[in-house]
N, C-alpha and C positions, 0 to 999 in steps of 0.2 A: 504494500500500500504506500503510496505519498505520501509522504509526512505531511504537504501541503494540505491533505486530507485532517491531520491531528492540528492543523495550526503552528506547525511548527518548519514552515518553509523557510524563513529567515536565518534557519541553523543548518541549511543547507548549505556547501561552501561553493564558490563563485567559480568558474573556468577560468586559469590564468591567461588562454589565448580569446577568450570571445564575451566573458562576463553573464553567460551563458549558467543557468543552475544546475551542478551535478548530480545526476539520480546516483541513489545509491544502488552497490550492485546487489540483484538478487544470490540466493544460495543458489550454487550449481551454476552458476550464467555467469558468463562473459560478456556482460552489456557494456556498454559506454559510458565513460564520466564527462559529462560535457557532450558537443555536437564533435568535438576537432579526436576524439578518444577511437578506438574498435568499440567496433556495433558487432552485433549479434549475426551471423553467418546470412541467416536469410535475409536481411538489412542492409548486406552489401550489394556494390554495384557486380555485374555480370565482370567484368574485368578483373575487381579485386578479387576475386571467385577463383578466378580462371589462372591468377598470378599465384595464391597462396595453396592450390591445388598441384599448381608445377612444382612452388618450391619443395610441397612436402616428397615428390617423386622424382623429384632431381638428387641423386645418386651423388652428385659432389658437394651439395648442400650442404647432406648429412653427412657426408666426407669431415668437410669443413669443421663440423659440428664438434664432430667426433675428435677431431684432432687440433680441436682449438685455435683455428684457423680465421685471418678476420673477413675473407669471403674466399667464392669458389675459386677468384680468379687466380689464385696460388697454382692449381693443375693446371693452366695454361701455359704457363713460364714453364711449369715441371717438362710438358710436356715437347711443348719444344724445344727446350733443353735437352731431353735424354733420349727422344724419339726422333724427332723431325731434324733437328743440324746432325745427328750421326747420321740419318741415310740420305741429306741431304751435301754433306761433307765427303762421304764416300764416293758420289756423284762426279763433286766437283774436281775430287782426288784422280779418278780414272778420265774427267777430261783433260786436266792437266799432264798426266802422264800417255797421253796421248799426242799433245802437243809438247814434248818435253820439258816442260817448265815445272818447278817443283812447289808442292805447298805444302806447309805444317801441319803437322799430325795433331790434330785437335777431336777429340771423341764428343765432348761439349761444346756448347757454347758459351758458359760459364765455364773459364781457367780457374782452377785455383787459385793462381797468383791476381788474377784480374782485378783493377779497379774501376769499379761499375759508379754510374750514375742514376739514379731511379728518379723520373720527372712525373711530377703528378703521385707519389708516393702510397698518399694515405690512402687505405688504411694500415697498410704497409705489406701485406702481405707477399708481395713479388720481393722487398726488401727483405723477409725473413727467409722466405725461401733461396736466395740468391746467398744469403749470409749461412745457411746449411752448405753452400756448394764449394763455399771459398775454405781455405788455410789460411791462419792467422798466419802463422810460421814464413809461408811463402809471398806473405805481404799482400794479400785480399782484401779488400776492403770497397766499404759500399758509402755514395753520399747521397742522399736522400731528401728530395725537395718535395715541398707541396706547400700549399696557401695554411692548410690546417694539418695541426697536430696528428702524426701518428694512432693517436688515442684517441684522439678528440669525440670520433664520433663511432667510437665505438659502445657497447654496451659494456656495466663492469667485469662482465665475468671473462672479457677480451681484451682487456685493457694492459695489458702487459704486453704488448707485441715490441714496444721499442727495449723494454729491456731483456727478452731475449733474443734478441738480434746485437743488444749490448753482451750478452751472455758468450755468445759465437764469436763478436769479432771486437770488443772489449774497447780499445781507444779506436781502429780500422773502422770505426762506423760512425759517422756526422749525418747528422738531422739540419735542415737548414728552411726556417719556415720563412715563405715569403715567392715572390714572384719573378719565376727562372728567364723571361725574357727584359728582366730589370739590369740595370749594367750592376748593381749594387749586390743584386745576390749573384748573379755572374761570380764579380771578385769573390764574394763569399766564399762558392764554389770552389773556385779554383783555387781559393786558399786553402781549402780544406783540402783538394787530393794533393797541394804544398806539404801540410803538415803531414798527411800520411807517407810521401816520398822519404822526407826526412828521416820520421821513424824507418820506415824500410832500411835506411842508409844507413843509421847509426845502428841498426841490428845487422849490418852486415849481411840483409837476406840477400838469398840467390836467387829468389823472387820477385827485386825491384824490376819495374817496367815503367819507370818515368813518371814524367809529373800531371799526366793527362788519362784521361779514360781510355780506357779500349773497347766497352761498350757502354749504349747508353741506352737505358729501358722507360718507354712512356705507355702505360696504359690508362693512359687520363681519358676520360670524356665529357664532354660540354653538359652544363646542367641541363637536363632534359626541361623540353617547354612542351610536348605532348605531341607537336608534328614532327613526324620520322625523317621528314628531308629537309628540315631544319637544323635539328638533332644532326643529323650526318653531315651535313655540312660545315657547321659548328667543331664538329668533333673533326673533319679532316683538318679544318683552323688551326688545330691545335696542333695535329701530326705533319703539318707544314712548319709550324715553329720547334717542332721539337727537332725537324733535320736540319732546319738552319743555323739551331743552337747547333746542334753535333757537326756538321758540315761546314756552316758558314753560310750565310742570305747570297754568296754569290752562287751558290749552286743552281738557283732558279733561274740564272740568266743563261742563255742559249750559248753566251762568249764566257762561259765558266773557265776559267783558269784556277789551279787548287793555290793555295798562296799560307803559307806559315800563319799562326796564330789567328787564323779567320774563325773555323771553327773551335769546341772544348774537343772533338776526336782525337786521338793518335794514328798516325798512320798507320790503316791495315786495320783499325779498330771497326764496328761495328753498331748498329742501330737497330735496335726491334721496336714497332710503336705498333699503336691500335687506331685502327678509322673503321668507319661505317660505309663498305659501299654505295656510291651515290652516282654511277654514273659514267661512263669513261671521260665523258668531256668536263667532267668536276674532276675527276683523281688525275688526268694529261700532267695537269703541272706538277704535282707530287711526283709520279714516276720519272721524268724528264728528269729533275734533278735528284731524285736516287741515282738514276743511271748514269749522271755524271757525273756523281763524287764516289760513287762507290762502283769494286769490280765486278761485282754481281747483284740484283734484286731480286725477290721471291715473295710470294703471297703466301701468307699459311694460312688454314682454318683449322684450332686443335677441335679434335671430339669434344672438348670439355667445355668448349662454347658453342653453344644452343643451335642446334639446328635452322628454326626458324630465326634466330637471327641474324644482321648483315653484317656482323663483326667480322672483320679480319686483322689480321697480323702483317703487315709488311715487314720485311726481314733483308736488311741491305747490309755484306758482306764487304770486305777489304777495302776502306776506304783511299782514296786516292788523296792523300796530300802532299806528297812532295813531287812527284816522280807520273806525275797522271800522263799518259799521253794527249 
């Protein structure tokens, strides 16, 4: 019953989003506190339906779940990582030795010794898993940007994801909140795989590999507004700025010449991001300048991302900065 019924509605407490009065819940019910709260199964819209029915039979979900993970997208990285760059490595290995030129024996795409940059981070997951892959010992190490905290928008019982990622790679691991196509976290950045060089140096690893990244991981996407080719649009925005960070803004010009310090890559390093297909004649310029900063590009789609959706992976190999013809 309403207390409104007993006269006692004014001991009802207020919604802090809409000032709106909270029903209380029933025994056994999952009703809503406020209008902005979960409603009641039958009360919802046919899409939230249809979303919270996937998540329960989405198999990486519970993956997730299970292994304390702060979303699925961790088995993506896994998966290109340990599946997709070894047969696609192999590949490149047997054309190469066909044409006699020779390439490094790489079984990952995650080295041990690598220093990675993770753009768009939170909620960190690709960061935690990337930080399983490396050795501290061989000078691994990961820097990790995003506008929000690691944590931030996690729930508590996730909320440790930056320190065990500190756990793995101890001082090799910087957080750096703030906005990557700002020149201000730029320097950030780069101070930060600074200070990890150094350490590598004074530990006399045999896994120093210079003072720049050799891969750089974006699986960011634009806040969703509810139209998909908005949305994808949006989202290739972003995968346009994240190869210009790694590459340099001169890659998009047709007269690309590669030129020292344009891009944060290392020569030969690497770039995996995420877009939404949208179109050949929207992704033309993306490819274009993959194909001229780097010696190879590829499209991936892991199983672990959704069938119906138009996620992909672009995956641009050996990057050309000194030496590009």
């Amino acid at each position: 019953m309403w207390p409104a019924a007993l006269g006692r509605w004014a001991e009802i407490p207020i919604c802090n989003l809409c000032l709106h009065r909270k029903r209380p819940p029933l025994i056994g019910d999952l009703v809503a506190r406020g209008k902005h709260s979960q409603r009641k199964s039958k009360e919802r819209s046919q899409s939230s339906n249809r979303w919270i029915e996937r998540q329960r039979r989405d198999p990486y979900v519970a993956m997730a779940q299970v292994q304390g993970l702060p979303s699925r997208s961790s088995f993506k990285l896994k998966e290109i990582n340990e599946f997709y760059f070894p047969h696609l490595h192999a590949k490149l290995e047997e054309k190469c030795k066909c044409s006699g030129s020779n390439r490094p024996n790489r079984r990952k795409l995650i080295q041990p010794g690598a220093l990675i940059l993770d753009l768009g981070a939170a909620p960190g997951g690709w960061s935690l898993y990337a930080s399983t892959q490396l050795k501290l010992g061989l000078g691994g190490a990961v820097v990790a940007v995003d506008l929000l905290s690691l944590d931030e928008t996690l729930h508590s019982c996730n909320s440790d994801i930056t320190s065990r990622i500190r756990a793995n790679l101890q001082s090799n691991f910087h957080f750096i909140q703030g906005d990557f196509t700002m020149n201000e976290t730029r320097k950030r950045i780069m101070g930060a795989f600074a200070n990890v060089s150094k350490n590598i140096q004074n530990n006399d690893s045999a896994g120093a590999i210079g003072r720049r990244p050799n891969l750089v991981l974006s699986d960011m996407a634009a806040n969703f507004t509810g139209d998909s080719d908005t949305d994808a649009i949006r989202t290739l925005d972003l995968c346009e700025r994240a190869m210009a960070f790694a590459a340099g803004t001169g890659c998009f010009n047709p007269s690309y010449s590669p030129r020292d310090g344009e891009g944060v890559l290392e020569d030969g390093g690497a770039l995996l991001c995420k877009f939404f297909t949208c179109g050949r004649e929207n992704e033309a310029e993306l490819m274009d300048a993959a194909k001229r900063a780097f010696g190879s590009v590829h499209i991936l789609k892991p199983k672990a991302s959704r069938k119906e959706s138009s996620e992909v992976y672009l995956l641009a190999l050996d990057h050309r900065k000194k030496n590009a013809k």
